[in-house]
C-alpha positions as CSV (number, residue, x, y, z in Angstrom):
1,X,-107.6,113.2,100.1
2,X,-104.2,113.0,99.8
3,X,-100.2,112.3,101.7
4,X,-98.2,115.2,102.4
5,X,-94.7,115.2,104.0
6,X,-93.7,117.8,106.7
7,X,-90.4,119.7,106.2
8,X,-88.6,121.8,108.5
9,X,-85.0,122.5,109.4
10,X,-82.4,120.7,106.8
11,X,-85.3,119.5,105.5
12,X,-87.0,122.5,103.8
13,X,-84.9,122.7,101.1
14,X,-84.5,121.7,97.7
15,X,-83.5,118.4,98.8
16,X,-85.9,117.7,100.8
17,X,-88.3,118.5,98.1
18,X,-87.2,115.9,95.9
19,X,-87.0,113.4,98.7
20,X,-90.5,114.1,98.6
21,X,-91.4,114.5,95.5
22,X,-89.8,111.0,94.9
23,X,-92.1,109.5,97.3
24,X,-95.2,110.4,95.4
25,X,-95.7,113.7,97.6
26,X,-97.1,116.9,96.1
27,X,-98.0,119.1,99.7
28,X,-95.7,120.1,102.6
29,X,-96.7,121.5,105.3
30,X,-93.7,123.7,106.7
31,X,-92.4,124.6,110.0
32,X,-89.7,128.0,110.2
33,X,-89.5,127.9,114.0
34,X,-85.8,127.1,114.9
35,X,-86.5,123.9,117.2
36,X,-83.8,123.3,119.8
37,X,-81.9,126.7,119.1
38,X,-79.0,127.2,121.0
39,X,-79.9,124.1,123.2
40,X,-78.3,121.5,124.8
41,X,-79.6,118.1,123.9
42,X,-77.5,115.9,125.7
43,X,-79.8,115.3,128.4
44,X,-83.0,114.6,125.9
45,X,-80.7,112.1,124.2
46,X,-80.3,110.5,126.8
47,X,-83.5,109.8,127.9
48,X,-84.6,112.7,130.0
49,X,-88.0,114.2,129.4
50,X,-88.1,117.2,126.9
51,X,-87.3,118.7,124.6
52,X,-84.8,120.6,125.9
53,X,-84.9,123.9,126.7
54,X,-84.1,126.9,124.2
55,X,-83.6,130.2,122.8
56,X,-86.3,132.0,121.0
57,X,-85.2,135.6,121.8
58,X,-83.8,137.3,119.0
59,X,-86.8,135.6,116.8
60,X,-87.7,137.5,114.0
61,X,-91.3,138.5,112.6
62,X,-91.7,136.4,109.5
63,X,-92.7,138.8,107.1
64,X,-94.0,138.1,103.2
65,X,-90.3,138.0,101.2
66,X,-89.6,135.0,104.0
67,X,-92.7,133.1,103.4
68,X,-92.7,133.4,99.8
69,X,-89.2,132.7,99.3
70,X,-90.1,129.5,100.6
71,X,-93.4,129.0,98.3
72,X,-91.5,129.7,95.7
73,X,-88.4,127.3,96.2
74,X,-90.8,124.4,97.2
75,X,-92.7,125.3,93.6
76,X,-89.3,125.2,92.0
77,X,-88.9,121.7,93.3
78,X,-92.7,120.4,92.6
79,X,-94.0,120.8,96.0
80,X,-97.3,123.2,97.1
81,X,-97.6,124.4,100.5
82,X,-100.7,122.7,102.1
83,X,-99.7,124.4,105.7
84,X,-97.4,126.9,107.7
85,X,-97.4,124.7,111.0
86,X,-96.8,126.6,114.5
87,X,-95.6,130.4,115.6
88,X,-92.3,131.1,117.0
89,X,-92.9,131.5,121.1
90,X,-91.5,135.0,120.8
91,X,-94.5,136.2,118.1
92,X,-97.4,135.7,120.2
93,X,-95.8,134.2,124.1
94,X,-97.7,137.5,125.9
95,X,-101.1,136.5,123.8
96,X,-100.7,132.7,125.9
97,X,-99.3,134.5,128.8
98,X,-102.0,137.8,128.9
99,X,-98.7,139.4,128.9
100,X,-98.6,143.7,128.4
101,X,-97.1,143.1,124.9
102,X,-100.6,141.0,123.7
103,X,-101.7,143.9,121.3
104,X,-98.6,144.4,120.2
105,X,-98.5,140.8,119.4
106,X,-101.6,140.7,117.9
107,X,-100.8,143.3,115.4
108,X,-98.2,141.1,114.5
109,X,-99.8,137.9,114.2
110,X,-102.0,139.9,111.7
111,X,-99.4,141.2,109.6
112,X,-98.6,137.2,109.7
113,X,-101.6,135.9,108.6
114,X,-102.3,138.6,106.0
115,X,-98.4,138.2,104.3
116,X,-99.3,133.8,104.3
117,X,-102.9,134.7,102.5
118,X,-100.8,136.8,99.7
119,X,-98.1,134.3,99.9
120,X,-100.3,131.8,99.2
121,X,-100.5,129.7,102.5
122,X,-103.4,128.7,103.1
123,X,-103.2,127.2,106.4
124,X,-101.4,128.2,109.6
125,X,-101.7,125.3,112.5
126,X,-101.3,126.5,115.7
127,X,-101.0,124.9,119.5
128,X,-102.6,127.3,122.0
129,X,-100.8,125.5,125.3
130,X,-97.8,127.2,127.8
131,X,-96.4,124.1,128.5
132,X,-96.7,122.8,124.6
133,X,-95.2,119.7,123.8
134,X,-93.1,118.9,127.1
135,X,-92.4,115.6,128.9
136,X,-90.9,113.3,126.1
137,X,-88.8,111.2,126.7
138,X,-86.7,109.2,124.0
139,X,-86.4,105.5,124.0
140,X,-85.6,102.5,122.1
141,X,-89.6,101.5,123.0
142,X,-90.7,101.3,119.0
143,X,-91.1,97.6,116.8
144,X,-87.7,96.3,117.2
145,X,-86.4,98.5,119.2
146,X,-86.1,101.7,117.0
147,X,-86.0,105.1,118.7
148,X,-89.6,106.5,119.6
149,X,-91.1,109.0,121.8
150,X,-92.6,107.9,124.8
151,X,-94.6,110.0,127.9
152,X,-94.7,108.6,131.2
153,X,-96.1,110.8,133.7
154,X,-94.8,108.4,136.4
155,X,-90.8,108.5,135.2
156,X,-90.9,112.5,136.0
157,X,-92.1,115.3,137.7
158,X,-94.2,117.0,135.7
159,X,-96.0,119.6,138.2
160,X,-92.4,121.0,137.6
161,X,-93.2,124.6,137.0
162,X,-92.4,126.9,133.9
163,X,-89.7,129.5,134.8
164,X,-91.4,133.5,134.2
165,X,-89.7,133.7,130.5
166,X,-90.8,130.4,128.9
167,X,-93.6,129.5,126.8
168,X,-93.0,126.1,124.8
169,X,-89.8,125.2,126.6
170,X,-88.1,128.0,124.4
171,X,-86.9,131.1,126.2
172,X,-88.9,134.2,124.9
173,X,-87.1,137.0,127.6
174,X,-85.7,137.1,130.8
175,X,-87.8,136.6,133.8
176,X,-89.6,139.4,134.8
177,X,-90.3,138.3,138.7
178,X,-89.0,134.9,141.0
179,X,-92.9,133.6,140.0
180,X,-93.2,130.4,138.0
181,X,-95.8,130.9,135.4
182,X,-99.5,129.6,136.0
183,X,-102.6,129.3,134.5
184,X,-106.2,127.8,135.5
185,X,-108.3,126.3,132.4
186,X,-110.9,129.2,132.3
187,X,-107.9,132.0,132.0
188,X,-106.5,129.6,129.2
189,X,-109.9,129.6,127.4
190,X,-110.8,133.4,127.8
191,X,-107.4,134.0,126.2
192,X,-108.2,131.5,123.7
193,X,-111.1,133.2,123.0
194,X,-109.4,136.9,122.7
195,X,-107.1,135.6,120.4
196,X,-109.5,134.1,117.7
197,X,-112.5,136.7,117.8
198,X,-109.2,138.9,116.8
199,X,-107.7,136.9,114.5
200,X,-110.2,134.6,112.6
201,X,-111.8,137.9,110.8
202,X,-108.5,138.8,109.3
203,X,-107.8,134.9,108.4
204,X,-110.9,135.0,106.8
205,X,-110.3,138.3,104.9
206,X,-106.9,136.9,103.8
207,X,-108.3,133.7,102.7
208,X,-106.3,131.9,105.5
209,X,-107.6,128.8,107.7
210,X,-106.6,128.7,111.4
211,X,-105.9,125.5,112.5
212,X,-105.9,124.3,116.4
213,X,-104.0,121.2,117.3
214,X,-104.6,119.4,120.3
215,X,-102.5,119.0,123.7
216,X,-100.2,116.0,123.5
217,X,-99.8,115.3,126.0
218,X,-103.4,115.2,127.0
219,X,-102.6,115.3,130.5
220,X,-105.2,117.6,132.5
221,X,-102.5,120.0,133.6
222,X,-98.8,120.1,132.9
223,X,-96.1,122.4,134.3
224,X,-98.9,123.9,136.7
225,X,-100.4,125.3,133.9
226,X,-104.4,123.9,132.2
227,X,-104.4,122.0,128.7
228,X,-106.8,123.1,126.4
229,X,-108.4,120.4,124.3
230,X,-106.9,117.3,125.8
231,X,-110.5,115.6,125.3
232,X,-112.0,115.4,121.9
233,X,-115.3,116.7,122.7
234,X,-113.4,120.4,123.7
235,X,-112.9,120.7,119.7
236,X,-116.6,121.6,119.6
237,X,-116.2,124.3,122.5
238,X,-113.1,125.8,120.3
239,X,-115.5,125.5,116.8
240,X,-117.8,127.6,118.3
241,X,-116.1,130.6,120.0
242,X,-116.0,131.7,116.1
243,X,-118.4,130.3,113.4
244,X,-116.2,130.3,110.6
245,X,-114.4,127.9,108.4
246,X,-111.2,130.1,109.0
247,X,-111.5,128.6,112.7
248,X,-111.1,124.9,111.9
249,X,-108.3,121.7,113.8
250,X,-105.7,120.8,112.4
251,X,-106.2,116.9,113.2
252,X,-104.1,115.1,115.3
253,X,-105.1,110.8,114.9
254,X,-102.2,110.5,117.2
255,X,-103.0,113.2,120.1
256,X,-106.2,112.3,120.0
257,X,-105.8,108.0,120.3
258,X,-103.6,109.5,123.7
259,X,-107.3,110.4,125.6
260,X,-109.9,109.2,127.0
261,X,-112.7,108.2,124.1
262,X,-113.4,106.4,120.6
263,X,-111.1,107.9,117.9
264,X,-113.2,106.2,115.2
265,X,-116.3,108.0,116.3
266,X,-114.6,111.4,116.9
267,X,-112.9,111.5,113.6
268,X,-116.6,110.8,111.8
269,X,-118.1,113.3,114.1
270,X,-115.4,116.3,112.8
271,X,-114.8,114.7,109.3
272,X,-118.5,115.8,109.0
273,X,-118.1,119.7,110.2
274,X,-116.2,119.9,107.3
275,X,-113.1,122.3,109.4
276,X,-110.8,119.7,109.6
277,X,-108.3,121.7,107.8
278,X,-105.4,118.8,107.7
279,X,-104.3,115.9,109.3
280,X,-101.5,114.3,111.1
281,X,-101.4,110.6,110.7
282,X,-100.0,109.0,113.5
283,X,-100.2,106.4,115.6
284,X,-99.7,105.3,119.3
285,X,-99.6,102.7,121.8
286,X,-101.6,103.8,125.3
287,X,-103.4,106.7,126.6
288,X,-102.6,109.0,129.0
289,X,-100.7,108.8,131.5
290,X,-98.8,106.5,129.7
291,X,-98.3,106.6,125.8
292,X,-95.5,105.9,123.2
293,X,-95.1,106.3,119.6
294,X,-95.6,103.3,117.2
295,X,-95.4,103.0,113.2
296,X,-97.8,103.8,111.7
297,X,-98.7,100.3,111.4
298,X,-98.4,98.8,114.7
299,X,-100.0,101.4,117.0
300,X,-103.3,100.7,118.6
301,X,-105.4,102.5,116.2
302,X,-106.4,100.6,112.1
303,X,-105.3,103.2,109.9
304,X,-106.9,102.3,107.5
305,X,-110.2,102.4,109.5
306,X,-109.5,106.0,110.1
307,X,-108.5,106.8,106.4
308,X,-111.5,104.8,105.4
309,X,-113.9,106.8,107.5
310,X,-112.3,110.4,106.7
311,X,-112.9,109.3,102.8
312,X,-116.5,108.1,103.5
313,X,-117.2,111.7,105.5
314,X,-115.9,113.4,102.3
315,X,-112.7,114.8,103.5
316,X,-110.8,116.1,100.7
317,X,-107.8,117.6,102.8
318,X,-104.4,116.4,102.9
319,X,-102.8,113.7,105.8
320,X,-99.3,114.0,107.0
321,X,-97.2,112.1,109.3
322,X,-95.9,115.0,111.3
323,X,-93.3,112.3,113.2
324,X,-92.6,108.8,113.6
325,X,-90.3,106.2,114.8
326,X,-86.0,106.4,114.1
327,X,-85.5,103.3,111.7
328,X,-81.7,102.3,112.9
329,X,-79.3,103.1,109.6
330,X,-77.9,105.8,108.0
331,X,-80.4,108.3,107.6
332,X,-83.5,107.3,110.2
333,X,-85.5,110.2,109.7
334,X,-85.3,109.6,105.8
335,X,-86.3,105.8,105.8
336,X,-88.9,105.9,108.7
337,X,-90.8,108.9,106.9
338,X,-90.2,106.7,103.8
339,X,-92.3,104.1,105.5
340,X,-95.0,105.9,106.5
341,X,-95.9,107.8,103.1
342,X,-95.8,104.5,101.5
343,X,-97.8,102.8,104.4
344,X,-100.3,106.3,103.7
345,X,-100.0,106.6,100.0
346,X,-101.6,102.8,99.6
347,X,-104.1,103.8,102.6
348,X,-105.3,106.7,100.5
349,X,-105.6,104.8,97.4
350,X,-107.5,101.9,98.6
351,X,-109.8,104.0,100.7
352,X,-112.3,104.5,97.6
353,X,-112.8,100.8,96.6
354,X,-113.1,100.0,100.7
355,X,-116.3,102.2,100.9
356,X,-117.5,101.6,97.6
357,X,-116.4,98.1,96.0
358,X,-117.9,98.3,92.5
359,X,-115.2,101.0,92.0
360,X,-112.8,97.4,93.1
């Protein structure tokens, strides 16, 4: 078991790769989807719920030169790739939508998963949700008032329906029809279940693990459209579509401290299936339908409870925290992740001599 830092934008590079490598890190996990293209943030920033919309038209098909050129300059700079985390909306948005592109897409998505395998990724997290991460808000809500993400399901209205175009508040075409886009919870998991009876076989063939996150936020339905697994005991329906340790979760602590249910008991219970492919290390204050983001220690989960039971169950994996709290200075992002992969790095360490003292 072990801390890895999550890179994407300015921070997959070479300097971010020694920022990490400074703080004792040795995995990334690795996002190439261009968050907030073309965007206008102004309204996020100031508080309204988001993220704001964007442009994912002209996205491009990663293909194996892309994904290895990043391998490779993370290598250069003492970092392994532990995950490629989330598709661009464009690759796969008629796969979510049932869309007449969905083959197309698929073949695609293939082509994907079989260029990471000979890249040598060996992990691609996905998020199979329409709405996806949607109804944010910003606020100054964290310890001393640093800037953290907060959902409020009072403070907006989010029945608000996705325009015909969008998946995952990113613009994938223009609207085919005045229609908002809809989608009841057994369409969502028949086209959950299309996608991985196509796709785990060729994950598996290229040595790749799929990794399913789950809805944050857990809400039953956002946007007019179902969530997927917004309780933890829907991981086990998604486990079993496909029998294979190519269809695993990519573990959310945070996500899943947001529902209903014991977070202690549900990370034993998966710890134990052995498909926990990685894990984000987060914590929150709340549930649904009201939540907000917390350091990591000052949420309403022990950490170290959870990194002591995910080391008792044998998970050998690696923990990230995929976001956390603005620390007010210079460079927020920088100190706050500092924080946490400290906060982590002692967590993972002491973990051993918690379950087994003699080792002490």
């Amino acid at each position: 078991m072990r801390v890895g830092l999550t890179l994407f934008g300015e921070s997959l590079s070479p300097a971010g790769a020694r920022f990490a490598v400074q703080l004792g890190v040795r995995d990334a996990v690795i996002h190439l989807v261009r968050y907030g293209h073309k965007a206008d943030p102004s309204g996020w920033l100031a508080g309204e719920a988001g993220p704001p919309l964007s442009e994912d038209r002209d996205a491009v098909l990663w293909d194996y030169e892309t994904l290895s050129g990043a391998v490779k300059m993370l290598a250069d700079n003492g970092l392994g790739v532990a995950a490629l985390e989330n598709f661009s909306p464009s690759f796969w948005s008629d796969i979510l939508l049932n869309g007449p592109e969905r083959a197309a897409q698929m073949d695609g998505l293939k082509k994907l998963v079989r260029d990471c395998g000979r890249a040598g990724i060996p992990v691609i997290g996905y998020n199979f949700s329409l709405a996806g991460v949607w109804g944010w808000q910003r606020q100054p809500i964290a310890r001393g008032g640093a800037m953290a993400t907060t959902f409020d399901m009072s403070r907006f209205d989010h029945d608000r329906p996705i325009p015909d175009g969008i998946v995952w508040n990113m613009r994938v075409r223009e609207g085919r029809g005045p229609d908002p886009v809809t989608c009841s919870e057994e369409e969502l998991w028949q086209r959950l279940e299309w996608f991985l009876k196509e796709l785990v076989p060729v994950a598996e063939e290229a040595g790749v693990v799929l990794a399913a996150h789950p809805d944050d936020p857990p809400a039953d339905s956002l946007r007019g459209t179902a969530r997927l697994v917004n309780r933890h005991e829907k991981y086990d329906r998604l486990l079993q579509i496909v029998e294979s340790p190519s269809n695993a979760m990519q573990f959310c602590i945070g996500s899943l401290m947001e529902m209903p249910g014991d977070v202690y008991e549900t990370t034993r219970h998966y710890a134990r299936t052995g498909r926990i492919a990685y894990v984000h290390f987060r914590n929150v204050k709340g549930k649904v339908p009201r939540y907000a983001e917390a350091f990591i220690d000052d949420g309403d989960t022990d950490m170290a409870e959870i990194a002591r039971i995910l080391h008792a169950e044998g998970y050998d994996g690696v923990l990230v925290p995929d976001h956390i709290p603005e620390i007010s200075c210079p460079a927020p992002w920088h100190v706050g992740m500092a924080h946490a992969v400290g906060y982590m790095n002692a967590l993972v360490r002491t973990a051993p001599r918690v379950n087994d003292p003699q080792m002490s």
